[in-house]
C-alpha positions as CSV (number, residue, x, y, z in Angstrom):
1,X,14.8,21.3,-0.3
2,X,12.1,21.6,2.0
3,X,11.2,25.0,3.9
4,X,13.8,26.8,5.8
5,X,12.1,26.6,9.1
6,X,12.0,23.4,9.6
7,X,15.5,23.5,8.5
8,X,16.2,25.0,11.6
9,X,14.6,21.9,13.8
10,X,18.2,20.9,15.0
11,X,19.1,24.1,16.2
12,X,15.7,25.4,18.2
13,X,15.5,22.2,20.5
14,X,17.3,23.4,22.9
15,X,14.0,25.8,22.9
16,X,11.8,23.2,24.0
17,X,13.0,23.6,27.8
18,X,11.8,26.8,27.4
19,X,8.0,25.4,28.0
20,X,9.1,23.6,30.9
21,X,10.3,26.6,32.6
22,X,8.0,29.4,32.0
23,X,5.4,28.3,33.7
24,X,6.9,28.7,36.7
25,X,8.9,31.7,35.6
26,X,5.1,33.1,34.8
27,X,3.3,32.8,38.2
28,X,6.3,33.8,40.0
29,X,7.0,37.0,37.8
30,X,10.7,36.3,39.1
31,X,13.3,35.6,37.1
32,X,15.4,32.3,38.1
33,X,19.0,32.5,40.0
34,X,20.4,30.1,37.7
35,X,21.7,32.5,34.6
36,X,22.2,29.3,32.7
37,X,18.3,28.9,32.4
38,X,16.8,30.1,29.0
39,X,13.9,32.3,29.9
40,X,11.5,33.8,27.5
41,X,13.3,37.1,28.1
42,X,16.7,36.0,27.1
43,X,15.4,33.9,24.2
44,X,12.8,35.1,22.5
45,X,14.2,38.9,21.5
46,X,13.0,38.8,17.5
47,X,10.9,37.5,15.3
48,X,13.5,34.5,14.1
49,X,13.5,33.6,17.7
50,X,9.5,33.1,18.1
51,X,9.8,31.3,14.4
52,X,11.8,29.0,16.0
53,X,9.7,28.5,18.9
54,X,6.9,27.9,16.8
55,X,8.4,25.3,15.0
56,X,9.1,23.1,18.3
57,X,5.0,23.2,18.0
58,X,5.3,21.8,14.7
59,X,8.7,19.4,15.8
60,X,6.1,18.2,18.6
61,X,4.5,16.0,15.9
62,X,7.5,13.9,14.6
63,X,10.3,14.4,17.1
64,X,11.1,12.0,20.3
65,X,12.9,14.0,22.1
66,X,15.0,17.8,22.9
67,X,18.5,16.4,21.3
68,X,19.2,14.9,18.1
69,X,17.9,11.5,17.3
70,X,15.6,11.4,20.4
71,X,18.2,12.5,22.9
72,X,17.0,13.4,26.2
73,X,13.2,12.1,25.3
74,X,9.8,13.9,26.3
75,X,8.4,11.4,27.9
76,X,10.5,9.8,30.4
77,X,8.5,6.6,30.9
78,X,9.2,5.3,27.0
79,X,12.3,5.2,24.7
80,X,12.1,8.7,22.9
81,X,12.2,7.1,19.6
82,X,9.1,5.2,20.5
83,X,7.3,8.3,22.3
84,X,7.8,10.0,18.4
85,X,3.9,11.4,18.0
86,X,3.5,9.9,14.4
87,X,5.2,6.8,15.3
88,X,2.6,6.5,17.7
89,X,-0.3,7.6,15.7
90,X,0.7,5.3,13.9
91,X,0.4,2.4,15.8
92,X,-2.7,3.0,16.8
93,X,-4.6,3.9,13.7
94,X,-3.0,1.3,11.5
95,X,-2.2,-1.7,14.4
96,X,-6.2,-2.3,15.7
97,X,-7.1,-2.8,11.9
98,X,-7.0,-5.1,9.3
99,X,-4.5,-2.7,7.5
100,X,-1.0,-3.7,9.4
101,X,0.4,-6.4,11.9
102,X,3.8,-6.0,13.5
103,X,6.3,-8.8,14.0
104,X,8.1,-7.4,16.9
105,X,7.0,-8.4,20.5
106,X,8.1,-5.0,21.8
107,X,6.9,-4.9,25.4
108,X,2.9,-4.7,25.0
109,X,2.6,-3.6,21.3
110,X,1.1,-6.7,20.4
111,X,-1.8,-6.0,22.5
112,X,-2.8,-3.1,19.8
113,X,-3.7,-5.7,17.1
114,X,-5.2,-8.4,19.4
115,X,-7.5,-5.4,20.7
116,X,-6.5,-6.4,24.5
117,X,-4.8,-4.0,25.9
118,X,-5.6,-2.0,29.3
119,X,-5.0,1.5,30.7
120,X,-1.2,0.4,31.9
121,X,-0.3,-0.5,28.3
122,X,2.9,1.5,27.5
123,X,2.1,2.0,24.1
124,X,-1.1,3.7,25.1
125,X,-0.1,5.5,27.9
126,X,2.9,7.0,25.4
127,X,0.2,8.2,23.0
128,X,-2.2,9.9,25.7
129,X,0.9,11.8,26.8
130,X,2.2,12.9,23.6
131,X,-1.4,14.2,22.6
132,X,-1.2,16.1,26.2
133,X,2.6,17.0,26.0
134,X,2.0,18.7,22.4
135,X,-1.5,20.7,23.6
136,X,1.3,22.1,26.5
137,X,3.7,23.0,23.7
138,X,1.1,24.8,21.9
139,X,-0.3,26.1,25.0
140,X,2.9,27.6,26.3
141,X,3.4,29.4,22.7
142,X,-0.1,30.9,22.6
143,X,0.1,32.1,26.1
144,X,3.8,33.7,25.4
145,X,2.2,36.0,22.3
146,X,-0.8,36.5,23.2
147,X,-0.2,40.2,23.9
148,X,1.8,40.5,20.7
149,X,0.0,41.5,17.8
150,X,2.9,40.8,15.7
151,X,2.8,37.4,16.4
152,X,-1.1,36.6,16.1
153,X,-0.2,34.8,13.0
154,X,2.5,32.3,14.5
155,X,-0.3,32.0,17.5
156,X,-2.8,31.0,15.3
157,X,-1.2,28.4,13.8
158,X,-0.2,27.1,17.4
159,X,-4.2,27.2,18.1
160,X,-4.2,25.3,14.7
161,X,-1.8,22.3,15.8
162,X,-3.8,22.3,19.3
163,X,-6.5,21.5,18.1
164,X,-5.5,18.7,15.8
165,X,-4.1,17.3,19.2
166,X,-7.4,17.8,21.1
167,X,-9.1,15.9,17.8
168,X,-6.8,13.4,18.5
169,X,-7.7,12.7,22.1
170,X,-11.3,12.7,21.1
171,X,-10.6,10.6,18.2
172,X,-8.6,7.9,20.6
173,X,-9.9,8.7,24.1
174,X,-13.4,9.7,23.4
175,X,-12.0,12.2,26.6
176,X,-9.5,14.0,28.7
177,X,-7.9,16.7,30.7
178,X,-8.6,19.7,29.4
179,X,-6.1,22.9,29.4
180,X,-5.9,25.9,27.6
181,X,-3.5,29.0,27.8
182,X,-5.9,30.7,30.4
183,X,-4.8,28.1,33.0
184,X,-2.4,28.5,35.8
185,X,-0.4,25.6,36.1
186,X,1.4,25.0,39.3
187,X,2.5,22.1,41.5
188,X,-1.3,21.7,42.7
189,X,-2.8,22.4,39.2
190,X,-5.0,19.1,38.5
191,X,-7.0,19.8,34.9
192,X,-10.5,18.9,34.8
193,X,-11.9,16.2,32.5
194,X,-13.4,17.3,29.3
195,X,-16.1,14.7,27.9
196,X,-17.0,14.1,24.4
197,X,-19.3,16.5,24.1
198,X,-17.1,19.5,25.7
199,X,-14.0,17.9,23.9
200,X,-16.0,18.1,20.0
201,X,-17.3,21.5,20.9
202,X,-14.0,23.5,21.9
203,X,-12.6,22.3,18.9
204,X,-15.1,23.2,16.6
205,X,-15.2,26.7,17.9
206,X,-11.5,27.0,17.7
207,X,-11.5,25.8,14.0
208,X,-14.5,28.0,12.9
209,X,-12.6,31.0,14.3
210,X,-9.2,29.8,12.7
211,X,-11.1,29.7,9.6
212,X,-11.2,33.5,9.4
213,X,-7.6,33.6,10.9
214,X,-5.0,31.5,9.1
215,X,-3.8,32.0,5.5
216,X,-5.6,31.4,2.5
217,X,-5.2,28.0,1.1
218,X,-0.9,27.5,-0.4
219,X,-0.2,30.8,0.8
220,X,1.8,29.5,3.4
221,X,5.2,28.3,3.9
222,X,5.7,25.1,3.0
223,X,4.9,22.6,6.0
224,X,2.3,25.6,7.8
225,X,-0.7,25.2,8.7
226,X,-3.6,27.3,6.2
227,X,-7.6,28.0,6.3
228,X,-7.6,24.8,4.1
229,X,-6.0,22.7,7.0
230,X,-8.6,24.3,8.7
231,X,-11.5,22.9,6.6
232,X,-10.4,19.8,6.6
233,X,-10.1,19.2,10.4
234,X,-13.7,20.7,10.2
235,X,-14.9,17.8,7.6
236,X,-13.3,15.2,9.5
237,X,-15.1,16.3,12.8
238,X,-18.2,16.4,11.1
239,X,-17.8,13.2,9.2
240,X,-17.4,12.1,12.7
241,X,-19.8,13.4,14.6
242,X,-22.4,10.8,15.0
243,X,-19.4,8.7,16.9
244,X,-18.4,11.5,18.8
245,X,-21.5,13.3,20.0
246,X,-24.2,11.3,18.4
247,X,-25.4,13.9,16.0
248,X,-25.9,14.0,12.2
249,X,-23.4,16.3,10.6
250,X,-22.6,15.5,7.2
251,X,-24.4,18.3,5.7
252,X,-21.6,20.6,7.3
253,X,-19.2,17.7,5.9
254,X,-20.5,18.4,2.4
255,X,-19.8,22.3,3.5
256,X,-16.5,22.3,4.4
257,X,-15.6,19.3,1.7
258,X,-16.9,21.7,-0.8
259,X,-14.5,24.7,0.6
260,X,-11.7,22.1,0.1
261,X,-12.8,21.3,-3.5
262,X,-13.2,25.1,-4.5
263,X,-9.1,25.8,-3.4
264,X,-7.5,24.9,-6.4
265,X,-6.1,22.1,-5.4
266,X,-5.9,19.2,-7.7
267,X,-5.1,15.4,-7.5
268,X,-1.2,14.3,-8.5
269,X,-1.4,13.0,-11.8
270,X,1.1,9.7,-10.1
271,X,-0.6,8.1,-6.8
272,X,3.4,7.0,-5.9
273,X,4.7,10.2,-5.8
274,X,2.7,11.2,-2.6
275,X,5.1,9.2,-0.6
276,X,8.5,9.6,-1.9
277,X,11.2,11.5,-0.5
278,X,10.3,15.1,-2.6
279,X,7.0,14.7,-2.0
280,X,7.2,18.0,-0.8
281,X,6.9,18.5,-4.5
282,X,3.2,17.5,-4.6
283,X,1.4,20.8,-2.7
284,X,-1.1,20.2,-5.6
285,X,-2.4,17.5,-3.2
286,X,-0.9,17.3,-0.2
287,X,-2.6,20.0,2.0
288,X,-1.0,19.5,5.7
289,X,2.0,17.6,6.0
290,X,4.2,16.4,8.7
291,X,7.9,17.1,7.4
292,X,10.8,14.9,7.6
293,X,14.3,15.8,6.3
294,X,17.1,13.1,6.1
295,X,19.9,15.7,7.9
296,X,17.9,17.8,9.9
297,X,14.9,16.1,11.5
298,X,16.6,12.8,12.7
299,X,14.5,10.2,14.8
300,X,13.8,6.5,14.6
301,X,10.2,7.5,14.9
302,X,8.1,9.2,12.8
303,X,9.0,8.6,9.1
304,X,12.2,6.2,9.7
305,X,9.8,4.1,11.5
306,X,7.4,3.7,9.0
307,X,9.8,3.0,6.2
308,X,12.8,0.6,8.1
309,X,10.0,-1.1,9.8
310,X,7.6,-2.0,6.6
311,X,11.1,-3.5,5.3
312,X,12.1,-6.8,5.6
313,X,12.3,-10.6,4.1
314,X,13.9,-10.5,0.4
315,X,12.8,-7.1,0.0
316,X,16.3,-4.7,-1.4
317,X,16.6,-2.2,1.3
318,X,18.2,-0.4,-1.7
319,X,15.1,-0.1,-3.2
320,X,13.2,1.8,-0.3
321,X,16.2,4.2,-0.7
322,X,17.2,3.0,3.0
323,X,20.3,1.3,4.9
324,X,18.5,-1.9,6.0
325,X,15.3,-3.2,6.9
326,X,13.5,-3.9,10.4
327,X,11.3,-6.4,9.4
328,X,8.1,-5.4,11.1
329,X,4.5,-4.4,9.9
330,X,2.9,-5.8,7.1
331,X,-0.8,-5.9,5.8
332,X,-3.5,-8.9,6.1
333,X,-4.6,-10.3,2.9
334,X,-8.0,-8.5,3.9
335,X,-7.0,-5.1,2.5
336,X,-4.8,-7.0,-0.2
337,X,-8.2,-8.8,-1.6
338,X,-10.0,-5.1,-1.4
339,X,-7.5,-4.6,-4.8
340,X,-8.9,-6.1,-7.7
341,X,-5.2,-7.2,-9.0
342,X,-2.8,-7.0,-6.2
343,X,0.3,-6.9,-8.3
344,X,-0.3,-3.5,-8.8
345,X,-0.9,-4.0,-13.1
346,X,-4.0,-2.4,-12.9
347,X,-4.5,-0.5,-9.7
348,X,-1.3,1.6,-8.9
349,X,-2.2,2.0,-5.6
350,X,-1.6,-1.7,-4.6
351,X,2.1,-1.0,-3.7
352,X,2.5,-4.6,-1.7
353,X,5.7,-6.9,-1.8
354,X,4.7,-10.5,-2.3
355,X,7.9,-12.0,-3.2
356,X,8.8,-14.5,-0.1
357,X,6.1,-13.3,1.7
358,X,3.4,-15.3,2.5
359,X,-0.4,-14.6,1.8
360,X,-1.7,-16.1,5.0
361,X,-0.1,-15.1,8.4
362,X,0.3,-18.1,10.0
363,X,2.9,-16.1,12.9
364,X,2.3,-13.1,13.3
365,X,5.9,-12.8,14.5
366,X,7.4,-13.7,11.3
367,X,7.6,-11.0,8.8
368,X,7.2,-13.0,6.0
369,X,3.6,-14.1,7.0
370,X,1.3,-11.2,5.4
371,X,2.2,-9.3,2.1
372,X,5.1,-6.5,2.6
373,X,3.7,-2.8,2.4
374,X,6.0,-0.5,0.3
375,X,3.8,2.7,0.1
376,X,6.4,5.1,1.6
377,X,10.3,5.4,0.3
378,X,12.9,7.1,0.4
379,X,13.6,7.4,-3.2
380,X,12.5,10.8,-5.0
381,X,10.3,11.1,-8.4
382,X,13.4,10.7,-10.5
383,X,15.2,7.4,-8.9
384,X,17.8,9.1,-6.4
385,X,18.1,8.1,-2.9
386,X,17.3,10.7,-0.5
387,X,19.7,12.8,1.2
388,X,20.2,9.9,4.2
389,X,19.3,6.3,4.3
390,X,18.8,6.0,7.7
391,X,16.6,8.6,8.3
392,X,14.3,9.5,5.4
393,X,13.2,13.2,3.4
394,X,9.5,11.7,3.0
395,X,7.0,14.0,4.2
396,X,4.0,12.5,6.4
397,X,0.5,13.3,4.4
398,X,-1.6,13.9,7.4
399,X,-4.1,16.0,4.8
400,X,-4.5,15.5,1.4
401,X,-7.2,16.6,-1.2
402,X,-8.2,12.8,-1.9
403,X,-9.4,12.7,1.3
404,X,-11.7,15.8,0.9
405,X,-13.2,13.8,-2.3
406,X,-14.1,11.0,-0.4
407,X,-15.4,12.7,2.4
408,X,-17.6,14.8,0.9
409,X,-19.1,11.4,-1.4
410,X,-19.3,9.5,2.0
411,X,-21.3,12.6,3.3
412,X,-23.7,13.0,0.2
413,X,-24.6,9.3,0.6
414,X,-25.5,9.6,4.4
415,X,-27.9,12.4,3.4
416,X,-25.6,15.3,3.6
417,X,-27.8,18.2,1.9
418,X,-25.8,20.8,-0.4
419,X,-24.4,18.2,-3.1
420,X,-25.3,15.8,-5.6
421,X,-25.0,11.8,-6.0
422,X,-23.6,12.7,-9.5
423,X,-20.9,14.7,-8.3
424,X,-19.9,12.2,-5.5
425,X,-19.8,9.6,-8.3
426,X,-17.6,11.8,-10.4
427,X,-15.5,12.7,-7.5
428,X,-14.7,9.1,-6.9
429,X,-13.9,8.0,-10.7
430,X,-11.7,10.7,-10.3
431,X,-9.8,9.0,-7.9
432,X,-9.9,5.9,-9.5
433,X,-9.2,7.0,-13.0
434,X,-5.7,8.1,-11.8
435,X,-5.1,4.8,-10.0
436,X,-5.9,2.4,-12.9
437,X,-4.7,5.5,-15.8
438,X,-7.8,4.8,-17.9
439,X,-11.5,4.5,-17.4
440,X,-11.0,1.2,-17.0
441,X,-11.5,1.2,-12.9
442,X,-14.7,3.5,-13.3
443,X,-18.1,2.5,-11.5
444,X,-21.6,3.4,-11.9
445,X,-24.2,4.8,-9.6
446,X,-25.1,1.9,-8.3
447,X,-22.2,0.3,-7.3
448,X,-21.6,3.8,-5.2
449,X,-22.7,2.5,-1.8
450,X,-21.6,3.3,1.8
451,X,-19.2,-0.2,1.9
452,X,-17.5,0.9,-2.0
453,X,-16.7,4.1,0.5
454,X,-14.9,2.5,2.9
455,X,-12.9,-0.1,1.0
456,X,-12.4,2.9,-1.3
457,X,-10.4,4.5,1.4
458,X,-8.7,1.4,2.0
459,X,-7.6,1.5,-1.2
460,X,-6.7,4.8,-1.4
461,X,-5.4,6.2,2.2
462,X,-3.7,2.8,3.4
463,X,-1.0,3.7,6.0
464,X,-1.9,7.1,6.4
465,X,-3.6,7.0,9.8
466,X,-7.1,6.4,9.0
467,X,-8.5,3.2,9.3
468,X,-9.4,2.7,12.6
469,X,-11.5,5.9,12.7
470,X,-13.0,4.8,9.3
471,X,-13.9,1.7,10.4
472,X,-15.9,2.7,14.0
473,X,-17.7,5.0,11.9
474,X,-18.7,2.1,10.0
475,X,-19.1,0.6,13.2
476,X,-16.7,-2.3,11.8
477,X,-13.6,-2.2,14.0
478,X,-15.0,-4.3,17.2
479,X,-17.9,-6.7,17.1
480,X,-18.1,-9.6,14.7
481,X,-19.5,-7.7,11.9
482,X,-16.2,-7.5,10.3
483,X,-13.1,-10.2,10.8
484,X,-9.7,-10.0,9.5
485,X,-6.9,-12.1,10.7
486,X,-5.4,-11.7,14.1
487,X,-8.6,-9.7,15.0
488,X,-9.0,-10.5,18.8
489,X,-6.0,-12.4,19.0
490,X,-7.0,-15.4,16.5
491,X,-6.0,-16.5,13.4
492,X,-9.4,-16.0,11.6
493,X,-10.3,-12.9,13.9
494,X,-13.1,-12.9,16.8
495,X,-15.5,-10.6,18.3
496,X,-13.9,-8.1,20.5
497,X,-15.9,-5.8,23.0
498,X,-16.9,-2.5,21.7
499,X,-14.8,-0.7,24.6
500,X,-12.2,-1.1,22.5
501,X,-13.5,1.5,20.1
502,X,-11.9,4.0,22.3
503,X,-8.3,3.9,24.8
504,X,-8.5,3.9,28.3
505,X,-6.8,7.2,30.5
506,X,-3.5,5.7,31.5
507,X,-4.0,4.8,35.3
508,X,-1.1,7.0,35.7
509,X,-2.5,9.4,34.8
510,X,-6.0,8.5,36.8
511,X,-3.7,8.1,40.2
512,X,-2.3,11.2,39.3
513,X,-5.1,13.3,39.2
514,X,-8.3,13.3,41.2
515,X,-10.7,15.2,38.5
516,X,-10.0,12.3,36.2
517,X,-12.2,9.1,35.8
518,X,-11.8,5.9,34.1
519,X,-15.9,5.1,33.7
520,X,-16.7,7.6,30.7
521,X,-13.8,5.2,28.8
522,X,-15.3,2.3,29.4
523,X,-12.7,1.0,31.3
């Protein structure tokens, strides 16, 4: 069972048209005509109610739309099941990289993988409005408690899920719009554009304030954000950093890693069970998750996505703990060959389908071309299906303490100060000790080297909305440096220009608003 307020999704989305309105309920100080309109006055009168509202914060980051199954979507300009946040944080992490290809010729999707697309791709444009759409979400909360004490909590976790938005349009965007609670929006409100810089340095203040703020690590509901959440985002900005504002940081990687490490958390003793539909089970590891129940968080995004679509060719739907397959993304045999033994034998973490699938990917719109991907299912621990097959009970792990271990190595070896080589080592045969079950997969010092680190997090965080990030801070994802097939739209990979290291500002948005510019995007 997961936590009851997420249980309660269905019920509060109706809430959601409650940020739409009281904006303009706000600057007015009027209350609408219309006694069919929710205000905040009629809604919000306990502490269930701002529960509730909180959780369309938290709903923001898996759900397409204000009705079941993506009715009545967020964004009007895409299908809502397609607008779904980690549907498209998906996409764009996993599709420019040598970690998925997609089969489907949806529209522009294929321009993600050949690393061509431009600021009217839909795909794009869906993203950068999602990220936006969920800092208004968060916005509207904050701004609706701000003078209630006995909601600082709830607000703080709303500042919390802000900010990983505001990481994620300086992750993908490298720049935006930027609006807090303190801003008066109206018809003729145009936000001003935030650049790198501005962008890294909000967030970083917001986080080492939240620090003090949130929960102590697993004190909080399941599915809530915590200090260790927290520290996390921290160490990924940091990791970061030199991409982002072109400054050394990993000694306040190592830091914040190390805050991570001291929490109690632990790895789970079986890599599988991360991804399996009571995964909810594994708070050992998982630190931040996105939450999907079968009955009560229902959307062809998010998790459905990722499982139906990853499904396909010979592969028993059964199996996956699912009603059928979509037959779309698969890997390249360039993470496949980072696996020692693909079949899985030795390394439990190679979870790929190779029966009637092809090594090479000759089309890249046949699904069989390219090794099937069965990471994520929706089968629990024990063999049962989960509680739906069309729409799964497999928790998204945006945060888990693997993650921290490898950050905080990575850091060490750029010359992070405040840990040891020895310990990084350790950290990492850690990892692999509980993907090959024995020693057997240990290395030595020397083999530690900044490239082990990054096929190391292929190998270990596949799927899970990294890669592309890893890779431009290896400086590997455009350029020639680094090839995988399809790269630049050719069957061996090609160069590609390094603007694609970050998405363009929809020109939507750019005609939309006059403070915005293309030129800090490359564009």
């Amino acid at each position: 069972m997961k936590s009851l307020y997420i249980k309660r999704l269905r019920d509060i989305l109706l809430l959601g048209l409650l940020f739409t309105q009281a904006a303009c309920v706000n600057d007015l100080n009027t209350l609408p005509i219309d006694e069919d309109i929710q205000t905040e006055e009629k809604v919000l009168t306990d502490d269930q109610s701002y529960k509730e509202l909180l959780a369309k914060c938290y709903a923001g980051f898996i759900l397409g739309g204000q009705t079941a199954v993506d009715g009545e979507p967020d964004i009007s300009s895409i299908n809502g099941s397609f607008s779904s946040y980690l549907r498209l944080l998906w996409n764009h992490q996993e599709l420019p990289t040598d970690e998925a290809i997609c089969a489907w010729n949806d529209g522009n999707l294929r321009d993600l993988h050949d690393m061509d697309w431009n600021s009217s791709n839909e795909f794009v444009t869906a993203m950068y409005y999602r990220i936006t759409l969920e800092i208004a979400y968060c916005n509207n909360f904050i701004k609706l408690t701000t003078d209630q004490s006995e909601y600082a909590e709830y607000r703080n976790e709303a500042r919390m899920l802000r900010a990983i938005s505001y990481w994620h349009m300086l992750d993908m965007f490298g720049t935006g719009p930027f609006v807090t609670e303190e801003d008066r929006l109206g018809t003729f409100f145009f936000p001003e554009q935030a650049n790198s810089e501005q962008l890294y340095n909000y967030i970083e203040s917001e986080l080492l304030d939240l620090e003090t703020l949130l929960p102590d690590p697993r004190t909080n509901e399941y599915g809530r954000v915590d200090k260790a959440a927290a520290w996390m985002l921290l160490s990924k900005l940091y990791l970061n950093a030199e991409v982002y504002i072109n400054s050394d940081k990993y000694t306040e990687c190592v830091t914040y890693t190390k805050k991570i490490i001291g929490a109690g958390y632990s790895l789970e003793p079986t890599y599988a069970n991360l991804f399996l539909a009571d995964n909810n089970l594994r708070t050992n590891e998982i630190i931040f998750p996105i939450i999907s129940d079968g009955e009560n968080v229902q959307t062809w995004g998010g998790m459905t996505f990722i499982i139906h679509s990853s499904v396909g060719g010979d592969m028993p739907a059964s199996e996956s703990g699912i009603d059928g397959g979509w037959g779309g993304n698969r890997t390249t045999k360039a993470l496949v060959e980072k696996f020692d033994d693909p079949s899985g034998d030795t390394d439990a973490r190679a979870l790929f389908y190779s029966e009637g699938q092809n090594y090479e990917i000759e089309d890249i719109f046949q699904f069989r071309d390219g090794y099937a991907v069965r990471k994520y299912r929706n089968i629990t621990s024990t063999g049962v299906a989960g509680q739906n097959q069309s729409f799964p009970d497999t928790d998204f792990p945006m945060f888990r303490y693997a993650d921290a271990l490898l950050m905080y190595a990575e850091a060490v070896l750029r010359g992070g100060s405040g840990g040891d080589a020895s310990t990084a080592l350790a950290y990492i045969n850690d990892i692999r000790e509980r993907a090959y079950g024995d020693n057997s997969g240990d290395i030595s010092s020397n083999e530690l080297t900044l490239d082990f680190i990054l096929d190391e997090r292929a190998r270990e965080l596949f799927w899970e909305c990294h890669r592309r990030t890893d890779l431009i801070r290896f400086g590997k994802l455009t350029g020639s440096s680094y090839l995988w097939p399809w790269k630049g739209a050719e069957q061996d990979g090609a160069s590609t220009d390094d603007r694609f290291n970050v998405f363009p500002i929809p020109a939507s948005d750019i005609n939309a608003n006059p403070n915005l510019s293309q030129v800090k995007t490359g564009y």
